[in-house]
N, C-alpha and C positions, 0 to 999 in steps of 0.2 A: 344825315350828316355823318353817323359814325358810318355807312355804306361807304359812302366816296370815301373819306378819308380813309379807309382800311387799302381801297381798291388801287389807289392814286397813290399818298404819301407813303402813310405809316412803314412803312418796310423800304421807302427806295435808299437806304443807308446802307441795306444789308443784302440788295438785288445785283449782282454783278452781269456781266456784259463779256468779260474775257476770263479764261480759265486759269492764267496768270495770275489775276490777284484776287481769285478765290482763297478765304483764308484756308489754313490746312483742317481737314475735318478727316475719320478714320471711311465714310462709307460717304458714296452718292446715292442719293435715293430716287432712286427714276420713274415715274409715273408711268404707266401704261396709255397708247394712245390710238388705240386699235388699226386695223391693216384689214386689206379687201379680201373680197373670199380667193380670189385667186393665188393668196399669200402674198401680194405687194407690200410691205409696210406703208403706212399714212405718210404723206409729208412730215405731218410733227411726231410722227413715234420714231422716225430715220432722225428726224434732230435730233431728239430728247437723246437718243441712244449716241448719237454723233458726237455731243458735248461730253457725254458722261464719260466717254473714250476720252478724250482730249482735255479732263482735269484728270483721270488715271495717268495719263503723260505727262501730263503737267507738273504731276507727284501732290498734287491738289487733295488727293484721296489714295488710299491703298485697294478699297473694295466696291464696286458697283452692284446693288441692289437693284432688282429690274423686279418691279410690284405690277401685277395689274391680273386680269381676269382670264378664268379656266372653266368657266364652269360649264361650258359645253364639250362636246367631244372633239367636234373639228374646230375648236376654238381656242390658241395658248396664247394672250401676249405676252406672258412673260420668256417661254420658249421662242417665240419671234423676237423677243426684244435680244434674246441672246444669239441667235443666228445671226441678225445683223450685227453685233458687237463682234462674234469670230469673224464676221468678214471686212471687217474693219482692225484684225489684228491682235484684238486683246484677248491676255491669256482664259482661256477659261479657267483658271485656280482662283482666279478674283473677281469672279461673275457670281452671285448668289440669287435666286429666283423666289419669289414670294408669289405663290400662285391664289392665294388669296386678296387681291387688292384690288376691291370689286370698284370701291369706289375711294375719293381722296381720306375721308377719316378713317377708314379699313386700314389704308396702308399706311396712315404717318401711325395710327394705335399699334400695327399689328410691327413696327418697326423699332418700338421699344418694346412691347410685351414679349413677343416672338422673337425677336433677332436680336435682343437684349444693347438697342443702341441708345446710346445719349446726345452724340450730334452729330448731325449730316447737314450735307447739301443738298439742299433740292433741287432738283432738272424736273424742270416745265416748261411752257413757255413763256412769257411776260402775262399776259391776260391770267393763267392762271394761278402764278406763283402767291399773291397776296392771302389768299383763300390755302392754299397749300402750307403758306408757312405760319398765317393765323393758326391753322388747324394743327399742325408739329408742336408751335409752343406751347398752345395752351393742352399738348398733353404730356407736356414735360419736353419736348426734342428740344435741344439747341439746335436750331436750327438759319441757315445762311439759303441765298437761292440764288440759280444762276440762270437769265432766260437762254431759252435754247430758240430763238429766233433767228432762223438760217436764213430765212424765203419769203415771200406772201404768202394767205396761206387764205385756200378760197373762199372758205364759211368763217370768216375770221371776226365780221359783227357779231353773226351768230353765237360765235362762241365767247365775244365779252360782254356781249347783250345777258346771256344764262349766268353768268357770275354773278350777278347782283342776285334772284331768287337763291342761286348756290349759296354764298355766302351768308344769307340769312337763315339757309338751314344746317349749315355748319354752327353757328351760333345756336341752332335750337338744340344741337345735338351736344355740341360742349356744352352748354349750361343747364339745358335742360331736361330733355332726351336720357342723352350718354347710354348707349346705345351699345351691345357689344359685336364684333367683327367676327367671323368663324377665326376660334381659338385651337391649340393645341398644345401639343410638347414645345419646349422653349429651343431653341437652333442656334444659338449666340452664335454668330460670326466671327468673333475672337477669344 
C-alpha cells in the first residue's frame, strides 16, 4: 500500500509539468540518464537536461547541478550532461557537475553534504521523481520536482516496472542501511 501510494499520490502536489510555476528554488538537480557509446545523449538525459535549461530561463533557479556517473574512462554523464546544456545556450558560470552520482541516494546525499544545498528541484522524469524526491526529503533536501517528459520514451514500462524494487531499496537504505556515497571536501555552490 505504502509502494503505490509513494509512487502515484504522495508528491503529486509538489510534481510540476511547466517550468513557470516551479516554485523558486537556488539549484536544479539533474539526474544523470546515460547516452550511447557513440556520445548521443539518451532521450531522457536530452530532456532532463532540456527542462533544467528552461527553469534557468524561467528564473526558476540560478544554478544547475548535473549529478550522475564517471567512473569509467570513456564514461562522463555529467560532462555530457553539460555539453548538451552549452548547446542549448546556458552559461557555463551556472552549470556545476557532481561526478559522483552513481546512483539516486548518492546524489540527492552528496547534494547536501557536498554541494552544501537545502532546496532544489528535481529534473527526472515522472516515473522516477517519486523515488527521487522520497529520497531528497528524508535526507533533509526541500525538495519540489519537475517531470521532464518531452517524448515517449522506448523502455518506458521497463523503467516504471524497476521503481517499485527501487523504491523499496531506497527505504532500506534511508532507514536502515544509510549507506555512505563517495565523500570528499565540501564545494558549496554559494
Amino acid at each position: 500500500m505504502w509502494t503505490l501510494w509513494t509512487l502515484t499520490v504522495r508528491y503529486q502536489g509538489i510534481i510540476y509539468t511547466d517550468p513557470a510555476a516551479v516554485p523558486e528554488r537556488p539549484v536544479a538537480l539533474v539526474f544523470g540518464a546515460g547516452y550511447w557509446p557513440d556520445g548521443t545523449p539518451s532521450d531522457i538525459l536530452r530532456d532532463r537536461v532540456t527542462v533544467a535549461v528552461e527553469l534557468y530561463r524561467a528564473g526558476r533557479v540560478r544554478k544547475l547541478l548535473f549529478s550522475g556517473d564517471n567512473r569509467f574512462v570513456h564514461y562522463n554523464e555529467p560532462a555530457k550532461m553539460r555539453e548538451v546544456a552549452l548547446a542549448l545556450g546556458m552559461p557555463e558560470k551556472d552549470i556545476v557537475l557532481d561526478y559522483a552520482g552513481r546512483r539516486t541516494y548518492d546524489t540527492c546525499y552528496r547534494a547536501k553534504a557536498i554541494f552544501g544545498l537545502t532546496e532544489v528541484v528535481v529534473v527526472t522524469q515522472r516515473y522516477h521523481l517519486p523515488r527521487a524526491l522520497y529520497t531528497c526529503q528524508r535526507l533533509g533536501l526541500d525538495a519540489v520536482g519537475i517531470a521532464a517528459d518531452r517524448r515517449p520514451y522506448i523502455r518506458i514500462r521497463q523503467y516504471q516496472a524497476r521503481e517499485v524494487p527501487a523504491l523499496w531499496l531506497a527505504w532500506w537504505d534511508l532507514w536502515i542501511r544509510h549507506p555512505k556515497p563517495i565523500l570528499g571536501e565540501p564545494i558549496p555552490i554559494f
